[in-house]
C-alpha positions as a Python dict, from the first residue, in 0.01 Angstrom:
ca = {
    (1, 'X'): (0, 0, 0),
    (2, 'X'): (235, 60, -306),
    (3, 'X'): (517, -266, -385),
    (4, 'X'): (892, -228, -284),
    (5, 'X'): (1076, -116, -587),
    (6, 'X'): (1388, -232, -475),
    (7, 'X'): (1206, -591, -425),
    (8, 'X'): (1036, -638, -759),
    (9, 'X'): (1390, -505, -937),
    (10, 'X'): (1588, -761, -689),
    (11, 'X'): (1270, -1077, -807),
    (12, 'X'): (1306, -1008, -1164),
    (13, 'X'): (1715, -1006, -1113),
    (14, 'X'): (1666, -1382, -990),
    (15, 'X'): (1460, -1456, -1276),
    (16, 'X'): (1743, -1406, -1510),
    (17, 'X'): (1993, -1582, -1267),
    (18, 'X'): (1764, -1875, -1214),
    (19, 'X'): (1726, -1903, -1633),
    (20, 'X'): (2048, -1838, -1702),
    (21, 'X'): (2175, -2092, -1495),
    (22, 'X'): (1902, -2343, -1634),
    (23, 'X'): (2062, -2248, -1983),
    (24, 'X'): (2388, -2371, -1882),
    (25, 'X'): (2320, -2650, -1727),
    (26, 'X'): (2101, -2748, -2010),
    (27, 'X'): (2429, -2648, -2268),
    (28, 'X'): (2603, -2851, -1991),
    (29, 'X'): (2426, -3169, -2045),
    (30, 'X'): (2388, -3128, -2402),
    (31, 'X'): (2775, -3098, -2442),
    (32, 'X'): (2829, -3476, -2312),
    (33, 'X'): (2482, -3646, -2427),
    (34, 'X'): (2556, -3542, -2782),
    (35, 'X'): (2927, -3717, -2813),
    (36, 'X'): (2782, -4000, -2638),
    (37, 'X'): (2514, -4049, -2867),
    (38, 'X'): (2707, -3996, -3142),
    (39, 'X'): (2935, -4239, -2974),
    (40, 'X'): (2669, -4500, -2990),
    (41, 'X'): (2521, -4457, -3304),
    (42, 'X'): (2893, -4548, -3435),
    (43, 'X'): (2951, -4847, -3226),
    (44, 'X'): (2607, -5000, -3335),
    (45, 'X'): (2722, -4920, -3678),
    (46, 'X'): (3025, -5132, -3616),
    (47, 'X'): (2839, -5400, -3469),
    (48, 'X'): (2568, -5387, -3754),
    (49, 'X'): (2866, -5399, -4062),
    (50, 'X'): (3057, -5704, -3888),
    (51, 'X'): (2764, -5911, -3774),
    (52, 'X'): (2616, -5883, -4145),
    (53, 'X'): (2932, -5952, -4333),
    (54, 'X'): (3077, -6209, -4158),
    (55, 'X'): (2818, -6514, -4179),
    (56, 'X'): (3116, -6753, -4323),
    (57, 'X'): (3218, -6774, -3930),
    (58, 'X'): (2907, -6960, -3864),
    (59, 'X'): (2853, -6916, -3500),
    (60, 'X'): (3150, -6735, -3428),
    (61, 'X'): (3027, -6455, -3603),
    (62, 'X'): (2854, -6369, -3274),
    (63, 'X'): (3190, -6289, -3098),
    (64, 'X'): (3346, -6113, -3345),
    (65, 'X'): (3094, -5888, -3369),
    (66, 'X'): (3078, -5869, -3016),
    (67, 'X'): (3473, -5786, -3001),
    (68, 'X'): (3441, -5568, -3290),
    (69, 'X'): (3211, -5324, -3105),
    (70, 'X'): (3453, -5344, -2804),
    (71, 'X'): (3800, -5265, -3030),
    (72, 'X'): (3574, -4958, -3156),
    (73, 'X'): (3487, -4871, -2828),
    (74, 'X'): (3852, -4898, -2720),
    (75, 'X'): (3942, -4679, -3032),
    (76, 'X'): (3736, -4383, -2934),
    (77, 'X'): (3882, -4363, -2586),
    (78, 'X'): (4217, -4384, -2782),
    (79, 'X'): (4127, -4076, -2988),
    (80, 'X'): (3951, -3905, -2674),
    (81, 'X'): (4288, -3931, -2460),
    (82, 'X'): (4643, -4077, -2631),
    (83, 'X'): (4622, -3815, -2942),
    (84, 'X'): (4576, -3507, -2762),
    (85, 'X'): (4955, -3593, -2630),
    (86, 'X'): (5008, -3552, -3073),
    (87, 'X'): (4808, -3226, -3072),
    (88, 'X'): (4817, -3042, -2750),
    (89, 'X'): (5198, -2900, -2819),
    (90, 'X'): (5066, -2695, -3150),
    (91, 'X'): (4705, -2586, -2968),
    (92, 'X'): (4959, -2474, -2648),
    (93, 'X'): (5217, -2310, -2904),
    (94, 'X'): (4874, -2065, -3020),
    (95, 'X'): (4989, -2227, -3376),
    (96, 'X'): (4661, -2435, -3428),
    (97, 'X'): (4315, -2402, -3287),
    (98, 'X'): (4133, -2696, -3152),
    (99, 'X'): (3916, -2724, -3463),
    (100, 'X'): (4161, -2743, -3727),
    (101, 'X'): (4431, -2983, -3441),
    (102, 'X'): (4133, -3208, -3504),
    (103, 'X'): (4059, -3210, -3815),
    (104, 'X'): (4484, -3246, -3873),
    (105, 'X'): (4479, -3545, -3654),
    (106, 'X'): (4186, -3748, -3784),
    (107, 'X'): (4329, -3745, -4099),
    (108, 'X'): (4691, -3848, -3996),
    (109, 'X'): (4625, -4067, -3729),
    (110, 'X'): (4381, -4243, -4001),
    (111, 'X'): (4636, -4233, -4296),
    (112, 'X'): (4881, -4427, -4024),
    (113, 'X'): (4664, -4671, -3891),
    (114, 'X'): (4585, -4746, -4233),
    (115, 'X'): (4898, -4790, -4387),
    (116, 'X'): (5145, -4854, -4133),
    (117, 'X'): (4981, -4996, -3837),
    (118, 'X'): (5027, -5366, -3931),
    (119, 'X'): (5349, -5455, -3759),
    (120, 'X'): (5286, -5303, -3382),
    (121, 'X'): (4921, -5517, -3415),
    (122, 'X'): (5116, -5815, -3475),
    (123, 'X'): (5302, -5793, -3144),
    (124, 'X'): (5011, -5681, -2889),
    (125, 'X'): (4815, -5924, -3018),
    (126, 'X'): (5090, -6256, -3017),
    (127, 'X'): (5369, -6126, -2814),
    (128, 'X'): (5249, -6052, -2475),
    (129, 'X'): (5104, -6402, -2363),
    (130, 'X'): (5212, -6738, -2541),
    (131, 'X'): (4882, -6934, -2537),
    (132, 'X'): (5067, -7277, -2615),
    (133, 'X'): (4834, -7555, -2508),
    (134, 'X'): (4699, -7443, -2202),
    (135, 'X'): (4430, -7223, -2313),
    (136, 'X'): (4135, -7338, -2511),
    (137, 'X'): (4043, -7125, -2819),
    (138, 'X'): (3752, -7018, -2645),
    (139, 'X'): (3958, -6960, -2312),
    (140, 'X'): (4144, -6721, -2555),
    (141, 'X'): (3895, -6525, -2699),
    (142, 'X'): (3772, -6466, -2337),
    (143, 'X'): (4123, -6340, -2252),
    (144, 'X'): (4145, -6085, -2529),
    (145, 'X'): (3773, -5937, -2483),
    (146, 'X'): (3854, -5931, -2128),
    (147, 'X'): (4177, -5763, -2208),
    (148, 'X'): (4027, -5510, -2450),
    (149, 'X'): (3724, -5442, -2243),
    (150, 'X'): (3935, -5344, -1922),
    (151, 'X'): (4152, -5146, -2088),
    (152, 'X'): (3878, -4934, -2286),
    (153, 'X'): (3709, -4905, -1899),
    (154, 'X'): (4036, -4782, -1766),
    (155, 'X'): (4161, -4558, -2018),
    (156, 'X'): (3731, -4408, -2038),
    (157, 'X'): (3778, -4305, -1628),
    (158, 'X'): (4114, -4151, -1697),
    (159, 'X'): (3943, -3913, -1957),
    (160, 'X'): (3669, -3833, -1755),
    (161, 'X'): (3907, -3746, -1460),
    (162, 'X'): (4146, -3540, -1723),
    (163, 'X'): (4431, -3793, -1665),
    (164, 'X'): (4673, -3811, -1967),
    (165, 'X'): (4736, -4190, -1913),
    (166, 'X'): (4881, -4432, -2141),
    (167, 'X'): (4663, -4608, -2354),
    (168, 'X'): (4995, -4865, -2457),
    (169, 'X'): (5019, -4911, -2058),
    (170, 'X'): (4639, -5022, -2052),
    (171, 'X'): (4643, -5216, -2313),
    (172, 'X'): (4980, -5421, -2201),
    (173, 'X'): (4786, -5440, -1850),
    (174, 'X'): (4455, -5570, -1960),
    (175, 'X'): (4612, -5879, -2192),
    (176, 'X'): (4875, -5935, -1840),
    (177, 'X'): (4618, -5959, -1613),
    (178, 'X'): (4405, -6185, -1854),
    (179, 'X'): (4611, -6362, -1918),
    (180, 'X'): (4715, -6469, -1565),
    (181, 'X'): (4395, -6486, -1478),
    (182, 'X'): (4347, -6750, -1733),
    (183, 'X'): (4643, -6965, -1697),
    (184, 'X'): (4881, -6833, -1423),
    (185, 'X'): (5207, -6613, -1432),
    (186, 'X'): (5367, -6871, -1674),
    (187, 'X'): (5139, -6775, -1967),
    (188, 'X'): (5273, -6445, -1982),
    (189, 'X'): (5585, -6376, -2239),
    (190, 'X'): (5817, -6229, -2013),
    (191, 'X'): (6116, -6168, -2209),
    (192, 'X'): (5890, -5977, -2440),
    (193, 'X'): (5746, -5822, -2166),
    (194, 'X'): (6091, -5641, -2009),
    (195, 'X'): (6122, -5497, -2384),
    (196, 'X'): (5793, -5331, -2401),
    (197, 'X'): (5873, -5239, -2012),
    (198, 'X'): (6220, -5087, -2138),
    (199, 'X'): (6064, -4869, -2397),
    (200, 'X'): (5860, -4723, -2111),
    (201, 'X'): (6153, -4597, -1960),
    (202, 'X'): (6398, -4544, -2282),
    (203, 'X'): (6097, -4353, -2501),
    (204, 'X'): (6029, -4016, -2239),
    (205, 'X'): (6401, -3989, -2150),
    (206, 'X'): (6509, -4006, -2513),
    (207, 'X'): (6159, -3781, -2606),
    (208, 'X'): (6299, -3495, -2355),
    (209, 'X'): (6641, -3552, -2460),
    (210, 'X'): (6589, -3503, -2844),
    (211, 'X'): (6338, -3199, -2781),
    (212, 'X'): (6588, -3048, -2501),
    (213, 'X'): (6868, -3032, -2792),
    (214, 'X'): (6661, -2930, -3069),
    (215, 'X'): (6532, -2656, -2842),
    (216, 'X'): (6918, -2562, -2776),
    (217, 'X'): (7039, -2558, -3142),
    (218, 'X'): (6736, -2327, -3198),
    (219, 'X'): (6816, -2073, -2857),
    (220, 'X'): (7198, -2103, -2964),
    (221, 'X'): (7165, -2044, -3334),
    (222, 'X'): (6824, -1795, -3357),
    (223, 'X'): (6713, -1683, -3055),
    (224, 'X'): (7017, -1535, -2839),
    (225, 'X'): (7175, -1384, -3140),
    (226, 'X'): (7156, -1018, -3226),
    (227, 'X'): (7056, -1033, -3571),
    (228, 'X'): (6796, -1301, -3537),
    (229, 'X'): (6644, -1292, -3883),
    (230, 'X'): (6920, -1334, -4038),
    (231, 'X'): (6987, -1623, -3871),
    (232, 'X'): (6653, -1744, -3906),
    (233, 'X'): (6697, -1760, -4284),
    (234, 'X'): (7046, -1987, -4243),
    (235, 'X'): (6816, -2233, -3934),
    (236, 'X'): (6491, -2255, -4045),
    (237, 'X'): (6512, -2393, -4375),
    (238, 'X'): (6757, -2656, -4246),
    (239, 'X'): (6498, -2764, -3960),
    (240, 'X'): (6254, -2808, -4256),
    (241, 'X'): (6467, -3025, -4438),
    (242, 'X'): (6559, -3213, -4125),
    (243, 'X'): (6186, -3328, -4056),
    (244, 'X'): (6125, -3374, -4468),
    (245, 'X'): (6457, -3633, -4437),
    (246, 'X'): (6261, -3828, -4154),
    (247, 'X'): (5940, -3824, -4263),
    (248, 'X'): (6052, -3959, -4611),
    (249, 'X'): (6267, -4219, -4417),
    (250, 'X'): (5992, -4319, -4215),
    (251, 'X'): (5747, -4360, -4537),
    (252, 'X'): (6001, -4536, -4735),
    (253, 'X'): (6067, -4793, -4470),
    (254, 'X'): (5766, -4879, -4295),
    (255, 'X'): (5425, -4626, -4428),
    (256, 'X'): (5487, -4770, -4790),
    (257, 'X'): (5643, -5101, -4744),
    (258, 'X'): (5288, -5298, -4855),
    (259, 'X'): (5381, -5171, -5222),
    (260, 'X'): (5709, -5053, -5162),
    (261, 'X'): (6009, -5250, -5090),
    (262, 'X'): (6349, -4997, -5128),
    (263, 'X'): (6685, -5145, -5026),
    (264, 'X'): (6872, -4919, -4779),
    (265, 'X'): (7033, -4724, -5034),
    (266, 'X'): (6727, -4574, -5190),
    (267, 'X'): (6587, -4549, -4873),
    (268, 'X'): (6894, -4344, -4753),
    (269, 'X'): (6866, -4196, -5156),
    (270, 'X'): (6508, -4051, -5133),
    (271, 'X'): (6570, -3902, -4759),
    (272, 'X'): (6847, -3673, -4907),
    (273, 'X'): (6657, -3576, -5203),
    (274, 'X'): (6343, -3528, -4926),
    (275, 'X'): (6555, -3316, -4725),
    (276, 'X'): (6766, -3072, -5044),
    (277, 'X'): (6402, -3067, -5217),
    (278, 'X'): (6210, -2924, -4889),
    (279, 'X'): (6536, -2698, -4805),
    (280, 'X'): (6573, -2506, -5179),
    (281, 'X'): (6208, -2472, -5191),
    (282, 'X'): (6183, -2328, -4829),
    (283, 'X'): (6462, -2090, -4831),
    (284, 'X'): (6331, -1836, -5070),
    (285, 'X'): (6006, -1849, -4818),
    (286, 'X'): (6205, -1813, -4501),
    (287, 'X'): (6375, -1539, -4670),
    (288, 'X'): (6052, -1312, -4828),
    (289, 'X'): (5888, -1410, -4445),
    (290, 'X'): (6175, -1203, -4247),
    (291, 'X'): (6107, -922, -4488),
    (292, 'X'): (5788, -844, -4262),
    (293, 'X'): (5908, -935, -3953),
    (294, 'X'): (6037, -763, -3635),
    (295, 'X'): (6393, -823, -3512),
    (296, 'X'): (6237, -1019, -3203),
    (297, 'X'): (6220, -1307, -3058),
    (298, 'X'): (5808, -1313, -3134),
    (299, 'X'): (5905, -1192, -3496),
    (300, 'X'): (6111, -1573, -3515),
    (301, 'X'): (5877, -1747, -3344),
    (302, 'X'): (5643, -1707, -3652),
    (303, 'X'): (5839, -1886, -3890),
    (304, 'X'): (5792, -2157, -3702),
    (305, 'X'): (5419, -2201, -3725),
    (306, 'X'): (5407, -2397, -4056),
    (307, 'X'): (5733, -2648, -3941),
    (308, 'X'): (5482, -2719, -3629),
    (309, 'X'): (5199, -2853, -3816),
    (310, 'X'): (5398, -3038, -4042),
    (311, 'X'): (5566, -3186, -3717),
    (312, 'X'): (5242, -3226, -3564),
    (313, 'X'): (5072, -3403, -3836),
    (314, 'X'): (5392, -3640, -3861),
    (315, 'X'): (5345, -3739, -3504),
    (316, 'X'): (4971, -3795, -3544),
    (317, 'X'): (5090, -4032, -3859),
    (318, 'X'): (5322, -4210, -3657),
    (319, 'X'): (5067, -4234, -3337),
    (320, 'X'): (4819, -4391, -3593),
    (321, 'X'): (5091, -4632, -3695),
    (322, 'X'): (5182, -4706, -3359),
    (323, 'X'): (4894, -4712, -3149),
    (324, 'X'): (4620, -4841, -3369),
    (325, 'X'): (4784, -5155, -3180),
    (326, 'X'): (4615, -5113, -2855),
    (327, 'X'): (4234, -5074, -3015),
    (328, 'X'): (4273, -5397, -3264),
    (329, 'X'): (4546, -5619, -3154),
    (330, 'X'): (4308, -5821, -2952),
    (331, 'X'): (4023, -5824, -3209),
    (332, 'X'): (4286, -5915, -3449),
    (333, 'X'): (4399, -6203, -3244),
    (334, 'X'): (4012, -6305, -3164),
    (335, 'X'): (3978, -6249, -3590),
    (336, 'X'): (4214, -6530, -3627),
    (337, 'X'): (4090, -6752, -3402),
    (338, 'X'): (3708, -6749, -3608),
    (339, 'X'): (3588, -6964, -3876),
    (340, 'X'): (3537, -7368, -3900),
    (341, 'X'): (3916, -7483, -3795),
    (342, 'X'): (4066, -7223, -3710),
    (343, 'X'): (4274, -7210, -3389),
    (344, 'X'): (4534, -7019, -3227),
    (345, 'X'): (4802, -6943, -3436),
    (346, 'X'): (5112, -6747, -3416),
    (347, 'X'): (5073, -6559, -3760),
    (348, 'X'): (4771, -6330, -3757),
    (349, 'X'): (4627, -6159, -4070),
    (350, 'X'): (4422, -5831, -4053),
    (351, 'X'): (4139, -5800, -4219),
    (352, 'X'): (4148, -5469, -4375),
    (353, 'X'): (3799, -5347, -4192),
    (354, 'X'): (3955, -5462, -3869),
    (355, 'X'): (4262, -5179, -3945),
    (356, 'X'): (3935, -4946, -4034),
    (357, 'X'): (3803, -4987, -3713),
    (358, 'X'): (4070, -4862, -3515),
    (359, 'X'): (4134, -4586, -3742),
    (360, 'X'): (3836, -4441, -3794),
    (361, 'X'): (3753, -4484, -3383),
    (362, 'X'): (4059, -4281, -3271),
    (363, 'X'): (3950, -4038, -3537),
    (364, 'X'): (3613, -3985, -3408),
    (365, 'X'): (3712, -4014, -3050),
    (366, 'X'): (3953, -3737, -3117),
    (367, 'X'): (3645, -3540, -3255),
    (368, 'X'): (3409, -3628, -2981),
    (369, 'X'): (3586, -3634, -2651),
    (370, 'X'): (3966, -3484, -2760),
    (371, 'X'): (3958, -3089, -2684),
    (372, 'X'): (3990, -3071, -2328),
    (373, 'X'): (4286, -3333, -2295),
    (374, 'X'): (4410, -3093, -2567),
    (375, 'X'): (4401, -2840, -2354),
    (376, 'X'): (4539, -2993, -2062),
    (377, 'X'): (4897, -3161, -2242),
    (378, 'X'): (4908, -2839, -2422),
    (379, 'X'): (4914, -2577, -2109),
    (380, 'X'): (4921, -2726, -1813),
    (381, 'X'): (5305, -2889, -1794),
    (382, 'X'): (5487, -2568, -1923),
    (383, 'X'): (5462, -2277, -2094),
    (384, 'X'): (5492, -2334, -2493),
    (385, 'X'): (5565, -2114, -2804),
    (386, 'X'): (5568, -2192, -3142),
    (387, 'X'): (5962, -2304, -3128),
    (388, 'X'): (5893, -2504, -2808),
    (389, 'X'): (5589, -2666, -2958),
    (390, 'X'): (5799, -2724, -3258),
    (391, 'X'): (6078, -2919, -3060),
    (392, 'X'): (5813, -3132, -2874),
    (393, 'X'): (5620, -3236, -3202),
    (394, 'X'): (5917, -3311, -3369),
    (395, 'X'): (6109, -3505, -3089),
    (396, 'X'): (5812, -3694, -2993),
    (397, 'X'): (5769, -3763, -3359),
    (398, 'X'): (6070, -3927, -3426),
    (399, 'X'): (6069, -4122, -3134),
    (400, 'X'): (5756, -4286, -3192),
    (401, 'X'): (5841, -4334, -3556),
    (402, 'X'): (6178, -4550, -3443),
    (403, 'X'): (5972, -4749, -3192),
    (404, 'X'): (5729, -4807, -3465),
    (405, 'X'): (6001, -4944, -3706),
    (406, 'X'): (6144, -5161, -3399),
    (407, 'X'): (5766, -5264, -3330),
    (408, 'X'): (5751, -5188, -2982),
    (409, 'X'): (5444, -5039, -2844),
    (410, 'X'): (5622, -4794, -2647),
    (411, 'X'): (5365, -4520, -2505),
    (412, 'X'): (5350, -4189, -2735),
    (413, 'X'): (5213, -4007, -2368),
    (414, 'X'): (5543, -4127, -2259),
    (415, 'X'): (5729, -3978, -2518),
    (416, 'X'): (5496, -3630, -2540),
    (417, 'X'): (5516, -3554, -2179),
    (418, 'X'): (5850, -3672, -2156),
    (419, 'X'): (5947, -3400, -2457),
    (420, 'X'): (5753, -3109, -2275),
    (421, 'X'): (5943, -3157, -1976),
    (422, 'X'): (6239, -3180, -2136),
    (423, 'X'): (6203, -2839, -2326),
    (424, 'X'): (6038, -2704, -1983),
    (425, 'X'): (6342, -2837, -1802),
    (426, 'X'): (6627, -2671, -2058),
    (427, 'X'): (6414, -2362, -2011),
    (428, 'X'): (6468, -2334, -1664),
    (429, 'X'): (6850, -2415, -1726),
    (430, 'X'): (6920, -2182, -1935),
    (431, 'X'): (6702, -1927, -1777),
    (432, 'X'): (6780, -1959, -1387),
    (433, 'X'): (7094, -1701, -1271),
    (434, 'X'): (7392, -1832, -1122),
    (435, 'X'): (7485, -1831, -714),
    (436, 'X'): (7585, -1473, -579),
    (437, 'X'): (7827, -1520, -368),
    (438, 'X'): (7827, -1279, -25),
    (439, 'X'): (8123, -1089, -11),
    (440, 'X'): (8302, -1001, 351),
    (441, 'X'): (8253, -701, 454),
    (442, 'X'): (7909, -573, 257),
    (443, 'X'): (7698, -501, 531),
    (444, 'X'): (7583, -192, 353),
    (445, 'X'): (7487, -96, -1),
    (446, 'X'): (7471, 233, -209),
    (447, 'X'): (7206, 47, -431),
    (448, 'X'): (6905, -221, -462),
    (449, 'X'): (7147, -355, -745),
    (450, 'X'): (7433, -330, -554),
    (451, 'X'): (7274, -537, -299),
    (452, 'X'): (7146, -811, -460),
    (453, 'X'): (7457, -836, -668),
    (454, 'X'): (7644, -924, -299),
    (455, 'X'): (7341, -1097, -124),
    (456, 'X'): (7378, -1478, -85),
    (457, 'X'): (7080, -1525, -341),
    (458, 'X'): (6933, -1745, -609),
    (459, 'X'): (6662, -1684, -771),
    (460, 'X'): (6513, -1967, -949),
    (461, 'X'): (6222, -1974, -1196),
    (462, 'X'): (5994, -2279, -1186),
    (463, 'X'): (5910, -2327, -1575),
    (464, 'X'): (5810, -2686, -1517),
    (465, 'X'): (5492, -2741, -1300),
    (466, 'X'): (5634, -3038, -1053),
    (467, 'X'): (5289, -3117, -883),
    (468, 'X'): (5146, -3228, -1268),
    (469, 'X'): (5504, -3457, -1286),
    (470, 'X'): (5352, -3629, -962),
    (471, 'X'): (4975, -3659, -1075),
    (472, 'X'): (5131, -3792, -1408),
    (473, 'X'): (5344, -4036, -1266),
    (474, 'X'): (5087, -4206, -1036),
    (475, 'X'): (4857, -4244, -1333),
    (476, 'X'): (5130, -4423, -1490),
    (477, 'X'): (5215, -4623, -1195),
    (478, 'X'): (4889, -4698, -1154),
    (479, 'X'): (4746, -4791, -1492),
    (480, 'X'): (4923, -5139, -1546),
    (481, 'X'): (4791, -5263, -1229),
    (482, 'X'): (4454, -5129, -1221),
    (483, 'X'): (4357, -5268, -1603),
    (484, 'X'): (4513, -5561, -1528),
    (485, 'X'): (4289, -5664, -1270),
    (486, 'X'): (3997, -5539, -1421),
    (487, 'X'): (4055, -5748, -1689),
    (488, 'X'): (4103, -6037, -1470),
    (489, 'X'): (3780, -5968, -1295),
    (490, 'X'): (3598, -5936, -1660),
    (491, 'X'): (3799, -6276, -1765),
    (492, 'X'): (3655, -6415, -1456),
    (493, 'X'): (3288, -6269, -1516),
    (494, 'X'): (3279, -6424, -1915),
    (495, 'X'): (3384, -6767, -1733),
    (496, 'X'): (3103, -6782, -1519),
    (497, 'X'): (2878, -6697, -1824),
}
């Protein structure tokens, strides 16, 4: 008796299916277990470098080491969820690939950290709680690991789940709830406290409104015109010189200030010359560019690309300056607090491998664990192109560089998402028609035009995605509460020990 053709074919067929989908779970698993290894192999690097070089703490050297290997822990979950805010406008925008958004980002966010970072460090780790004489030193070194700890856990689950969340939020949470935990509500700083809350609420609404009006200039002066290009050589060059002027502000007032110290007229000085330099030497590029482009809008939207990752790579600098904060203001504050006499003291100096920490964490993270937040930031809230992308980078930007300067550790997801909706928000604006009013009388019509032109009718195009404004609201909402009492239960847990 001869075998079924049709049977044999149909067995073989499975084979394939059956391997194929062992290959991919196999390419599955070996996508996460390789980041996580890596992930360890850093951390016990960290651990390794502190515990060996620090044996003038005597036996504190134990729980620096300890909170050294949390703050890098915290970093990478930095890098895996806060920067892809920094990157995911230029990856949306088709302007950058993931690959090179990283590699953009690890340096910048590195570069800031490093030289700039100093400031914001100062307040998370003094100006949230005010120890006094109610905590022990050892009470406060619990508080801060607990702090840290929680917030790393918090801001890890929020990756996993794709949740954009604020790692500034967790951070503010985790040292709260600590800190409660440790000595009741009247530990906790709360005049500081309403700032930091305020520039939660100022930083998006300010983010959306600076990207909405750059995004208008640009529609007003390039986009809705008839000759475009022409145009585009007056705009573009002045946009350039505009982000050269702040960037050079920026550097002369806080990225340089270890080595630098300019009164305000040079700093106002070298802005100008930062702005007329980048302008003349732009222009003549603008203007061979439109040679070879189309009258279009997606002709213009190309001589955007290179002001994006210059904007993008100025955020990334300012993220590194500003949110370095949240990975190694505890460990600073536990840093201080080491050593034969030491105590708790309201001026903290940072080590220069505690700064290295942070940056290089939020670097790898970003390698590691950053491409699908990427991807989320940078496609899921609204549609972006090059000039959007450019608006959001660039808004976001120099909001986080003024809260920097201020040293308030506003939230740079905040101020991203806050810029995407506001550009997603003008969109629809701009784009939605007006009310048709129904005439009396016009029951019938010659035409389909003629009737919609009298029907009763709007038509309006949702640009903005309002179910990811709910999903990102609750994770904000939720954040401050849930890492603070984590890092009360953790505070509690290290007591007990």
């Amino acid at each position: 008796m001869s075998s079924n053709p049709r049977k044999i074919e149909n067995r073989y067929v499975n084979d394939l299916r059956r391997l194929d989908f062992f290959q991919s779970q196999f390419g599955n698993l070996k996508s996460v277990t390789v980041p996580l290894g890596l992930s360890v192999v850093f951390l016990a690097i960290v651990g390794i470098y502190v515990g060996s070089t620090q044996e003038n703490l005597g036996e504190d050297w134990l729980i620096v080491a300890v909170a050294a290997v949390v703050g890098g822990y915290m970093a990478l979950n930095i890098g895996a969820n806060d920067v892809a805010n920094n990157m995911g406008p230029a990856v949306g925008g088709k302007v950058l690939t993931v690959t090179g958004a990283i590699l953009i980002a690890a340096v910048c966010e590195s570069a800031g950290a490093l030289l700039a970072g100093g400031d914001v460090v100062k307040t998370v780790s003094k100006g949230i709680i005010s120890p006094g004489e109610s905590v022990s030193v050892g009470e406060f070194r619990d508080l801060m690991l607990s702090a840290l700890f929680a917030a790393a856990l918090w801001i890890n689950l929020a990756t996993m789940l794709n949740a954009p969340v604020s790692t500034t939020h967790s951070i503010v949470g985790g040292v709260l709830g600590a800190g409660i935990a440790a000595a009741g509500f009247g530990l906790v700083n709360w005049g500081t406290m309403g700032a930091i809350a305020a520039s939660w609420v100022i930083s998006p609404v300010f983010g959306a409104i600076c990207a909405a009006g750059i995004l208008f200039v640009i529609k007003k002066k390039i986009l809705l015109v008839e000759d475009k290009l022409a145009a585009a050589k007056t705009w573009v060059p002045i946009m350039i010189g505009l982000m050269a002027c702040a960037f050079a502000a920026y550097m002369a007032m806080k990225g340089l200030k270890k080595i630098w110290h300019p009164s305000l007229f040079e700093i106002v000085l070298y802005s100008l010359l930062a702005f007329a330099v980048s302008y003349f030497l732009s222009k003549p590029y603008i203007a061979r560019r439109v040679l070879s482009l189309e009258n279009t809008r997606q002709g213009v939207y190309r001589l955007f690309d290179i002001p994006l990752i210059a904007g993008a790579a100025l955020l990334s600098f300012a993220h590194g300056a500003n949110d370095v904060a949240n990975a190694v203001g505890p460990l600073a504050a536990i840093v201080s607090t080491a050593g034969e006499g030491a105590g708790i003291s309201s001026n903290v100096t940072i080590p220069i491998w505690v700064m290295a920490i942070g940056a290089f964490g939020i670097a790898f993270g970003l390698g590691l664990f950053g491409p699908k937040l990427i991807a989320v930031v940078g496609e899921k809230i609204t549609r972006l192109n090059s000039p959007r992308s450019y608006c959001v980078a660039l808004s976001a930007a120099v909001t986080v560089l003024i809260a920097t300067t201020l040293g308030l550790p506003v939230s740079s997801t905040h101020i991203a998402v806050g810029a995407v909706f506001g550009v997603g928000f003008l969109r629809e604006f701009m784009e939605n028609p007006n009310t048709r009013k129904l005439r009396p009388g016009h029951k019938l019509n010659a035409t389909a035009q003629d009737a919609f032109n009298s029907k009763d009718y709007r038509s309006v195009r949702r640009l903005v995605r309002r179910n990811f404004v709910l999903s990102i609201a609750a994770a904000w909402i939720i954040t401050v509460p849930a890492s603070a009492l984590l890092a009360a239960a953790v505070y509690a847990a290290l007591q007990s020990l």
